[in-house]
Every structure is written in structure tokens, then in C-alpha cells.
C-alpha positions as CSV (number, residue, x, y, z in Angstrom):
1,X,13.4,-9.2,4.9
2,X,13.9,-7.5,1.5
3,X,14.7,-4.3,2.8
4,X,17.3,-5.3,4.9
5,X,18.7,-6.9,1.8
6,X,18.1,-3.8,0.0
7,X,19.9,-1.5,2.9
8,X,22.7,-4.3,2.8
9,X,23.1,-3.3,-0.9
10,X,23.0,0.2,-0.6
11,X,25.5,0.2,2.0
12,X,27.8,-1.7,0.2
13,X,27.7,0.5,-2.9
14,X,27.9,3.6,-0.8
15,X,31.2,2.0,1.3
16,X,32.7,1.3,-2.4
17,X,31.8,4.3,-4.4
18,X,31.3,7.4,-1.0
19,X,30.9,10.1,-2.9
20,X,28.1,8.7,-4.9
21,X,25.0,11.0,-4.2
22,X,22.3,8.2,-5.7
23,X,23.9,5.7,-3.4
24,X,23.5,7.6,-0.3
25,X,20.5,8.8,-1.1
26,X,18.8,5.2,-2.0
27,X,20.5,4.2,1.6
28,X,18.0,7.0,2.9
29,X,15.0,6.3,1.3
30,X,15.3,2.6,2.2
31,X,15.4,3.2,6.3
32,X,12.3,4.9,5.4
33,X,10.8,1.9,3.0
34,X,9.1,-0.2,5.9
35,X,6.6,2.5,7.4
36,X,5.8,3.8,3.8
37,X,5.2,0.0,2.8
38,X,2.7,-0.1,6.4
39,X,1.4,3.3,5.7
40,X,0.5,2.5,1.7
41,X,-0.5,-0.9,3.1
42,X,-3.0,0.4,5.5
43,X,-4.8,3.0,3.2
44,X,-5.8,0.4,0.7
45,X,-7.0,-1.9,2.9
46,X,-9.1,0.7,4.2
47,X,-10.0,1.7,0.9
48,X,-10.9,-2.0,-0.3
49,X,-13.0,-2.5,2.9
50,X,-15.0,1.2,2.4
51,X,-15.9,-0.2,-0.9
52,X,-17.0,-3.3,0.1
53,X,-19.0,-1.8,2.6
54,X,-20.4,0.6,-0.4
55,X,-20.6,-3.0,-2.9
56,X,-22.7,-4.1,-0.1
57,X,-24.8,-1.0,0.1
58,X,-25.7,-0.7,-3.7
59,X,-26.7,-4.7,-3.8
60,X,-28.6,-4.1,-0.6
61,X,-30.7,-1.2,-2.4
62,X,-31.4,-2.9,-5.6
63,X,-32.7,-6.2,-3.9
64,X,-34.9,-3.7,-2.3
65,X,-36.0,-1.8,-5.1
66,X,-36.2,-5.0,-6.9
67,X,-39.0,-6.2,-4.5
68,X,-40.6,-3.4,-4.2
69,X,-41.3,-3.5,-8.4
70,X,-42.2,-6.8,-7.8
71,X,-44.2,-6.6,-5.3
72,X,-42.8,-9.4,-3.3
């Protein structure tokens, strides 16, 4: 997993440089990285299934309005 790579990383550079506040703090974040990466992950699939639901919608009302001009 890249993550764990990542964390590898980050712990390395923190064990060789300690006092290193952008080391320790890029150790944080990355614990945090999976669930952001699920949480972002989950919102735009919800967002690119609402608009296929709305995609699906709009052609649904202009086939209909297109047959009722028609007049099939």
C-alpha cells in the first residue's frame, strides 16, 4: 500500500532529522491519509451516480417532450 510506504518514509526522515517539524507533521497527516482517501472516495462516487441519475432524468424529459411535438 502506498501509504504504508509513505509512513515508512516519513518515519525514517523523522528518526534521522527529530526535530524536523514538516517531518513529523507529514508522519501525522499520513496515519490520517486512508479514511480521507475512503471519505473523498465516497463523496464522488455519490456525486457521479446523483448525476447520472439527473443525465437520466433530463434525457428521459426530452424523449418525452420530443414525442409529445411529434405527436407520436
Amino acid at each position: 500500500d502506498y501509504f504504508d510506504r509513505a509512513s515508512d518514509c516519513f518515519k525514517k526522515a523523522v528518526k534521522e532529522d527529530p526535530r524536523n517539524e514538516v517531518y513529523k507533521k507529514a508522519l501525522e497527516m499520513n496515519a490520517r491519509a486512508p479514511q480521507l482517501h475512503a471519505q473523498i472516495q465516497k463523496q464522488l462516487q455519490a456525486q457521479q451516480e446523483q448525476s447520472m441519475a439527473e443525465q437520466k432524468l433530463v434525457s428521459s424529459e426530452n424523449s418525452d417532450y420530443l414525442y409529445d411535438v411529434a405527436g407520436w
